[in-house]
N, C-alpha and C positions, 0 to 999 in steps of 0.2 A: 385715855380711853374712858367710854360713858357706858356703864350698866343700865339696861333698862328691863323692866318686869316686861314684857311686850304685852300680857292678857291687861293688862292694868293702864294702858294707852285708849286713849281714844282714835279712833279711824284715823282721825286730822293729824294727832300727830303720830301716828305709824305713819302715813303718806310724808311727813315733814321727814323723819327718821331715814327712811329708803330714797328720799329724793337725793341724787348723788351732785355733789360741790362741785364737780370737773363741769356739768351740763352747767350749771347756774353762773360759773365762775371762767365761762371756760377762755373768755378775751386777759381776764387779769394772770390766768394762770400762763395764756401765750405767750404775754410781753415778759412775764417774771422768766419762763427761760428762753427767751428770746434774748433778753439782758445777759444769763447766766452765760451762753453759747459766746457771745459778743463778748465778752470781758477774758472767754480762754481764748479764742483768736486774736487777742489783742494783747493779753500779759503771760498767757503760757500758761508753764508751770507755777508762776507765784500766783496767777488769776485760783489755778486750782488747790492749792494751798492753803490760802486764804479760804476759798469757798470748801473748804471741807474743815475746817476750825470753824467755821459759820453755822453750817448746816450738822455735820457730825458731832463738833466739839471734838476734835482732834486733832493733838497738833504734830 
C-alpha cells in the first residue's frame, strides 16, 4: 500500500490516484479469471490448491 500527503498532489495526479484499475484494466482482469474459473472446472480441487499457494501463499 502507497501513502500519500493528498494537499501536496497536484490535480493531475489526485485524478491519476482515484482513477480506479478495474475501468482501465477491466479486459485483462476478465481473461485472468476467466482462466482462474476454467482451470477449477477442469482440475478441481488440485486447480484450487494450487491457486490458493499462488495467490494466498498457503499451503
Amino acid at each position: 500500500m502507497r501513502t500519500v500527503v493528498w494537499q501536496s498532489l497536484s490535480e493531475t495526479q489526485q485524478d491519476a490516484i482515484l482513477e480506479r484499475p478495474a475501468i482501465s484494466e477491466g479486459k485483462n482482469i476478465t481473461a485472468s479469471v476467466a482462466e482462474v474459473i476454467a482451470k477449477v472446472r477442469e482440475e478441481g480441487d488440485a486447480a484450487l490448491f494450487e491457486l490458493t499457494e499462488k495467490f494466498d501463499r498457503v499451503t
